[in-house]
C-alpha positions as CSV (number, residue, x, y, z in Angstrom):
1,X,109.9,57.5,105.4
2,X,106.7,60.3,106.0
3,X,108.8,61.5,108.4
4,X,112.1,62.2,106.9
5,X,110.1,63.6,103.3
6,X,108.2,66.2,106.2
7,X,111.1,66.9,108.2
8,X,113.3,68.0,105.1
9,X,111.0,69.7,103.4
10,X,110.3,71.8,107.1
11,X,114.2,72.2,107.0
12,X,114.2,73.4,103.3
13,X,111.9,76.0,104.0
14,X,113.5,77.1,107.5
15,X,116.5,77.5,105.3
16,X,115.0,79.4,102.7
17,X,113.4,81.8,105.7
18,X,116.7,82.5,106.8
19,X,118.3,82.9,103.8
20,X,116.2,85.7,103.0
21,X,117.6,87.5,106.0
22,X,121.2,87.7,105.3
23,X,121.8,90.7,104.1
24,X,123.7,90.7,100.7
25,X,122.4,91.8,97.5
26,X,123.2,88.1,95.2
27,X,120.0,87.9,93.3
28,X,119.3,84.4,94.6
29,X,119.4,85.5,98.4
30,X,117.0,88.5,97.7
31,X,114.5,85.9,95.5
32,X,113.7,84.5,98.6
33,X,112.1,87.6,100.0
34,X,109.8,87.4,97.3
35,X,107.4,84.0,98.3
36,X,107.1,84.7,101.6
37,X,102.9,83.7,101.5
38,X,104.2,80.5,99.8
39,X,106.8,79.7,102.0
40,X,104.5,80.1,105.2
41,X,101.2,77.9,103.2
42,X,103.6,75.4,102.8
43,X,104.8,75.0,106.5
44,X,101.2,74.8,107.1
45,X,100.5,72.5,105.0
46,X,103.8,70.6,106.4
47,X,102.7,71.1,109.9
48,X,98.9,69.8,110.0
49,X,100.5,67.0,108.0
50,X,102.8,66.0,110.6
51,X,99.8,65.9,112.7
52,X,97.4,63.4,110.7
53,X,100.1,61.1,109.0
54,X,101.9,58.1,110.6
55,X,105.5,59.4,111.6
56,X,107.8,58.8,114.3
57,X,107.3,61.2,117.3
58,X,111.5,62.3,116.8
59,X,110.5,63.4,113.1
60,X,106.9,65.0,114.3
61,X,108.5,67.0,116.7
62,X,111.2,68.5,114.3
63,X,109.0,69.5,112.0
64,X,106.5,70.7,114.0
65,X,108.7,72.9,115.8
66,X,110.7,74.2,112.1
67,X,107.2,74.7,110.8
68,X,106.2,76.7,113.7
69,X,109.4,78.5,113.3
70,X,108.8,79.2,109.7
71,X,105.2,80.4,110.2
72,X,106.0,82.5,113.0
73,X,108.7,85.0,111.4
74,X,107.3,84.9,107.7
75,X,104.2,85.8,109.9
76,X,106.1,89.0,110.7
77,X,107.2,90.2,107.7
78,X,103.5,89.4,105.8
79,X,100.8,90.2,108.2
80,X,101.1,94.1,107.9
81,X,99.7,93.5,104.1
82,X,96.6,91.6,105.2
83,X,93.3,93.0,106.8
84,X,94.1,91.7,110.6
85,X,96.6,94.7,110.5
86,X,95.7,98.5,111.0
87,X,95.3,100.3,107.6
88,X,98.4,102.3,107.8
89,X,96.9,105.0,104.9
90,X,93.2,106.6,106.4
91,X,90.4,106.1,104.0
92,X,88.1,108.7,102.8
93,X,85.0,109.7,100.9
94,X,85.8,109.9,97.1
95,X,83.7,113.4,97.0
96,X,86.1,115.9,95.9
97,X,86.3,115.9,92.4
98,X,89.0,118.8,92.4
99,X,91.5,117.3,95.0
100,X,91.0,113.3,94.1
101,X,93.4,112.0,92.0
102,X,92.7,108.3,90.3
103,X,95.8,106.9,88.9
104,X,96.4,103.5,87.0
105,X,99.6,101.7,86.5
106,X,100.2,99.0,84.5
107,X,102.9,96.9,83.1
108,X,101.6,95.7,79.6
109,X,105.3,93.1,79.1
110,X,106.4,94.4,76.0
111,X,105.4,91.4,73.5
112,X,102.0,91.2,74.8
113,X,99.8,92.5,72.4
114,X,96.3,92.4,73.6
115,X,96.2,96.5,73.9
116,X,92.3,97.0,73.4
117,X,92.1,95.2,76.3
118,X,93.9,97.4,78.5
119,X,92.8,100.4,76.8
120,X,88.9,98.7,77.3
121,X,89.8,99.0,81.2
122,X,91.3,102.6,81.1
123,X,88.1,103.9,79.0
124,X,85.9,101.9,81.7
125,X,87.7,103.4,84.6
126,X,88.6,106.6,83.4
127,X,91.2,107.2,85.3
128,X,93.3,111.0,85.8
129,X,96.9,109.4,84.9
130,X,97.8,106.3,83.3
131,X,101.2,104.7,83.6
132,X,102.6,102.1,81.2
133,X,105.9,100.5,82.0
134,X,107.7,97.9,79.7
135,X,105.7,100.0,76.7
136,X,107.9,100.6,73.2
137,X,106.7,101.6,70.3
138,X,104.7,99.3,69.1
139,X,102.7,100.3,72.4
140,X,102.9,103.6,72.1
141,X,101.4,103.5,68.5
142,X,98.3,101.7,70.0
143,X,97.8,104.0,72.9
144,X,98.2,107.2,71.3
145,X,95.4,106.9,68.8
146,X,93.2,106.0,71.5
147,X,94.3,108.1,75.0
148,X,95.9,111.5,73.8
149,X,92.0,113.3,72.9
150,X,90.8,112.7,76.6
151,X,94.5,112.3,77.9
152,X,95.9,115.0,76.4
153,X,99.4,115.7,78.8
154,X,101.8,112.9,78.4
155,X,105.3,112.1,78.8
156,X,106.4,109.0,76.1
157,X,109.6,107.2,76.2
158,X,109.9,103.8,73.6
159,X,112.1,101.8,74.4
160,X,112.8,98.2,73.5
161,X,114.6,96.9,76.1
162,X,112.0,96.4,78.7
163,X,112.2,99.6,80.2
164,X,109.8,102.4,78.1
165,X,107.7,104.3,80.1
166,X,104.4,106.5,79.0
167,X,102.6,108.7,81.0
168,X,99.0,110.1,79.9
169,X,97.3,112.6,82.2
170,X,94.1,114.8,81.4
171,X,95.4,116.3,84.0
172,X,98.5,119.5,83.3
173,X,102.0,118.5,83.8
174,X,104.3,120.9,85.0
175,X,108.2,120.7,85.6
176,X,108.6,117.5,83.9
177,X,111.8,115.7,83.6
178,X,113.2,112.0,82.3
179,X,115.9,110.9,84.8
180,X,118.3,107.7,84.2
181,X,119.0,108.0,87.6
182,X,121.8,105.0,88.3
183,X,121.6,103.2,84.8
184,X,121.8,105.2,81.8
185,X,119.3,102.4,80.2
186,X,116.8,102.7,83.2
187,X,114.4,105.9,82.5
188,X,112.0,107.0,85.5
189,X,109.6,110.2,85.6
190,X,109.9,113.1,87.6
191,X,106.8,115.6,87.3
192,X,104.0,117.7,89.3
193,X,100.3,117.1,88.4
194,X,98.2,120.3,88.7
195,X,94.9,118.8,90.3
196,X,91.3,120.7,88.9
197,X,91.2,122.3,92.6
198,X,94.8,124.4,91.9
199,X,97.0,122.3,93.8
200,X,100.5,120.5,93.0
201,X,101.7,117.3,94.0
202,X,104.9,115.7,92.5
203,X,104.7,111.7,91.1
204,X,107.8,109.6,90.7
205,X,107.3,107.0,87.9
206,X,110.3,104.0,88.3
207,X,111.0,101.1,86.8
208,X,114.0,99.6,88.2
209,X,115.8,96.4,86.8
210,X,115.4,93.2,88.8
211,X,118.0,91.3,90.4
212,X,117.4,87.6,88.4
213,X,119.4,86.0,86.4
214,X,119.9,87.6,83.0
215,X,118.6,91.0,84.6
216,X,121.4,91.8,87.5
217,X,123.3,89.5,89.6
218,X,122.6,91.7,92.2
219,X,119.9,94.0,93.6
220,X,122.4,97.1,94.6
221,X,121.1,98.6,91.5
222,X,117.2,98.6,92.0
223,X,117.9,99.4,95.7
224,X,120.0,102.4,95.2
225,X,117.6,104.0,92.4
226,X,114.1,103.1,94.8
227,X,116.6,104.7,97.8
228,X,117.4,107.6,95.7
229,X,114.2,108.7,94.9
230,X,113.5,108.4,98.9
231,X,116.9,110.8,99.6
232,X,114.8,113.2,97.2
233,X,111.8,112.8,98.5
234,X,112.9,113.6,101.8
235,X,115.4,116.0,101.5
236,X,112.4,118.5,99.6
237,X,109.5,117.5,101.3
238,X,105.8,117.8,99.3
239,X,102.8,115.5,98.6
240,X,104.2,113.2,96.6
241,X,103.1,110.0,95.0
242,X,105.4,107.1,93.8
243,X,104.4,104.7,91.3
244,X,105.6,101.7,89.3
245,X,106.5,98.4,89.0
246,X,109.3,98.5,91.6
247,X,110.4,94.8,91.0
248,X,109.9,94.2,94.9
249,X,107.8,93.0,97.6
250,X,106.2,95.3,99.6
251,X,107.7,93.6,102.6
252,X,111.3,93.1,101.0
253,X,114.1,95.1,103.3
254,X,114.9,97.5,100.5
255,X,111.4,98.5,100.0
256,X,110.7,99.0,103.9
257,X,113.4,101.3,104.1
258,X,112.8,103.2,100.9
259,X,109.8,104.0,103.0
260,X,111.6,104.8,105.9
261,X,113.9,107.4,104.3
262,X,111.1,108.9,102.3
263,X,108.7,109.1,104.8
264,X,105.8,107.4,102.3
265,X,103.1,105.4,103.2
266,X,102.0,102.3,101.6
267,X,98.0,101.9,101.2
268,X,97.9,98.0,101.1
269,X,99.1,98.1,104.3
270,X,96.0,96.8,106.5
271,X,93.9,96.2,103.4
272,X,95.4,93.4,101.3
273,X,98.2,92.1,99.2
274,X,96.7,93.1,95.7
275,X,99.3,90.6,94.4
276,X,100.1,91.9,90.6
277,X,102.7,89.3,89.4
278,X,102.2,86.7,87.8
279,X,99.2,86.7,86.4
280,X,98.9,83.7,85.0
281,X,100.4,81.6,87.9
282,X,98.1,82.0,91.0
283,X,100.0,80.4,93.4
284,X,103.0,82.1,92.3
285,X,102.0,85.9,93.0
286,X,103.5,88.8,95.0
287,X,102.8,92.5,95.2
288,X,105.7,94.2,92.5
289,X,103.5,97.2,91.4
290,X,103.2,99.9,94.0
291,X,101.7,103.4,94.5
292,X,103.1,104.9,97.6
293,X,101.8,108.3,99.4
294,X,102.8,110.9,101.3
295,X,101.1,111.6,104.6
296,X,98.9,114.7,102.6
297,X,96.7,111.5,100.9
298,X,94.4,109.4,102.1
299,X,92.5,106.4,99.9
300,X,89.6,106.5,98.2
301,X,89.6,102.6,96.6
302,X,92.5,100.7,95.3
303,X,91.6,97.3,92.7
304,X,93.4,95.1,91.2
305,X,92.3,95.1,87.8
306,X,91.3,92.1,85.3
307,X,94.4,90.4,83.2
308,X,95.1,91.7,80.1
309,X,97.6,89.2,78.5
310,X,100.4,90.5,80.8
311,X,102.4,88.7,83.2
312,X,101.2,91.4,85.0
313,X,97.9,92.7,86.7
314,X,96.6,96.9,86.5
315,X,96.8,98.4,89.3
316,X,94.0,101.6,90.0
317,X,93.5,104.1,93.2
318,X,92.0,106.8,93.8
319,X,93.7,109.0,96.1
320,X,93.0,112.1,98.0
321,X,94.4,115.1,98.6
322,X,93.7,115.8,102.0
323,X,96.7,117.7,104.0
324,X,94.5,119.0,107.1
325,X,94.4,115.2,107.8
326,X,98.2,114.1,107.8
327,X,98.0,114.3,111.7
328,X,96.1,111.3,111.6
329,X,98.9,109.0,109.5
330,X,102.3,108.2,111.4
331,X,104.6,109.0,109.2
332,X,107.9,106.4,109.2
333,X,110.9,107.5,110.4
334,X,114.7,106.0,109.2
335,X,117.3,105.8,111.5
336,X,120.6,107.6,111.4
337,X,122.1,103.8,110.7
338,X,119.2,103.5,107.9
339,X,120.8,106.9,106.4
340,X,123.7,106.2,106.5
341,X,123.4,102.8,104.6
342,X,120.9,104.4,101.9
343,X,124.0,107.1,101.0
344,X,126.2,104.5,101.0
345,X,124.0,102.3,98.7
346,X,123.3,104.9,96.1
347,X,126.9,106.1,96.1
348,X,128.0,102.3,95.8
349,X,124.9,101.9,92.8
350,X,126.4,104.9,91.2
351,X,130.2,103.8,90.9
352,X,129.9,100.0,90.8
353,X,129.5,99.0,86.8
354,X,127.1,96.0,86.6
355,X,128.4,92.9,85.0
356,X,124.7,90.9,83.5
């Protein structure tokens, strides 16, 4: 009986491995991209257990050979974001006050209403932009009192539906735009920060919608807005930073090849997960909020910050603009395939009306 429990619970989780790899969009076959660090504890769990309890040697050996399996390729896709990998974005000395940018993101879920402690974190931190995402009004009547004196360039958009987005910067904005780039209920920000030293670089701020029940039955739409924002990226070429809650794993397919196409780096790549959802479940967490970089940055620090009553952690880095060093970062390249199937997926984003 040991046995048969191990052996299909090694066969559940070879099938949910696999599963992960087909590639359609249904919201239940990219879900399983997401527990990839849960999926490979538990076949390690599954596997030492099939070596200490009492089973036969026919049901050992089938799960110690799925569990192997299992361990091996969720080893692939997970080991980039841990420290035994090298740190894909070069760190550097935070000593250049005019060319280092700190920036915090944060999802604040929208009927959470512990603000003072957020806004106790941004005053301890003080960092040069602040990004809120899921923020409405309500939100926005809390932070402003308390950010726009020392955060004086902002761009605020309430909205109730999950989707608001504020910027704050004590930094000057400049060519700032609101784009509802695949969903005309899905904001993100388009803007260039003028750093203290003179210099410009442009920040993306997205949000996309999920693909979960309720949300999307299918991920085409957060794929072709995080790919479209890569076509831009790469098509005019600057230091750029991306930020937000992208509503994927780092080492989801979509998100690999937004990086591909965009040519961004990823700093937690080499350093660490800094899981940020869910906060209140810790063996149910996964990196969703990013900050990506062009090869012109390198990283100062990057923290997870302390919960604040969302189902979210903050997220805060400082980065540094350092172009004479984007020799040292290898940039990554997409394929003409890879192009080809980002077009296609924003052009199929744009026409095809979603039905949840």
């Amino acid at each position: 009986m040991p046995g048969l429990l191990l052996g299909s619970i090694a066969i559940v989780l070879l099938l949910t491995t696999l599963v992960a790899r087909i590639r359609l969009r249904w919201w239940w076959i990219r879900s399983c991209e997401f527990p990839r660090l849960q999926i490979a504890s538990l076949a390690i769990a599954c596997f030492i257990a099939a070596l200490l309890m009492p089973v036969s040697p026919t049901w050992q050996m089938i799960t110690l050979v799925i569990c192997l399996a299992v361990i091996i390729i969720q080893a692939c896709y997970i080991l980039p974001w841990t420290w035994l990998w090298p740190k894909q974005v070069r760190s550097a000395n935070v000593c250049n006050e005019a060319r280092d940018i700190t920036l915090l993101v944060a999802n604040v879920l929208t009927p959470n209403r512990r603000s003072s402690d957020l806004i106790d974190q941004i005053h301890a931190h003080q960092p040069d932009i602040i990004l809120t995402l899921e923020s409405d009004q309500w939100w926005q009547d809390q932070l402003d009192p308390a950010l726009d004196a020392q955060w004086p360039y902002s761009v605020k958009i309430p909205l109730d539906n999950l989707y608001g987005m504020h910027l704050y910067s004590r930094l000057p904005l400049e060519n700032t735009s609101v784009e509802w780039l695949i969903q005309d209920d899905i904001p993100s920000i388009h803007t260039h920060i003028r750093l203290t030293g003179g210099e410009a670089i442009r920040l993306f701020a997205v949000h996309p919608r999920p693909p979960a029940p309720g949300e999307s039955e299918k991920s085409l739409w957060r794929d072709a807005e995080l790919l479209w924002v890569g076509k831009k990226i790469q098509k005019t070429p600057q230091p750029t930073l991306v930020a937000g809650d992208l509503n994927d794993v780092a080492w989801s397919r979509t998100t690999r090849r937004f990086c591909r196409v965009a040519g961004m780096l990823d700093p937690r790549r080499g350093r660490g997960m800094y899981s940020t959802f869910h906060a209140h479940y810790p063996i149910l967490r996964w990196p969703l909020d990013h900050i990506f970089v062009s090869e012109h940055f390198t990283l100062g620090r990057m923290h997870r910050l302390k919960d604040f009553g969302s189902d979210h952690f903050p997220m805060l880095a400082t980065l540094c603009y350092r172009p004479t060093r984007k020799h040292e970062h290898e940039t990554p390249d997409a394929s003409a395939e890879e192009e080809s199937e980002a077009s296609q997926t924003i052009r199929q984003g744009q026409r095809e009306e979603q039905q949840t």
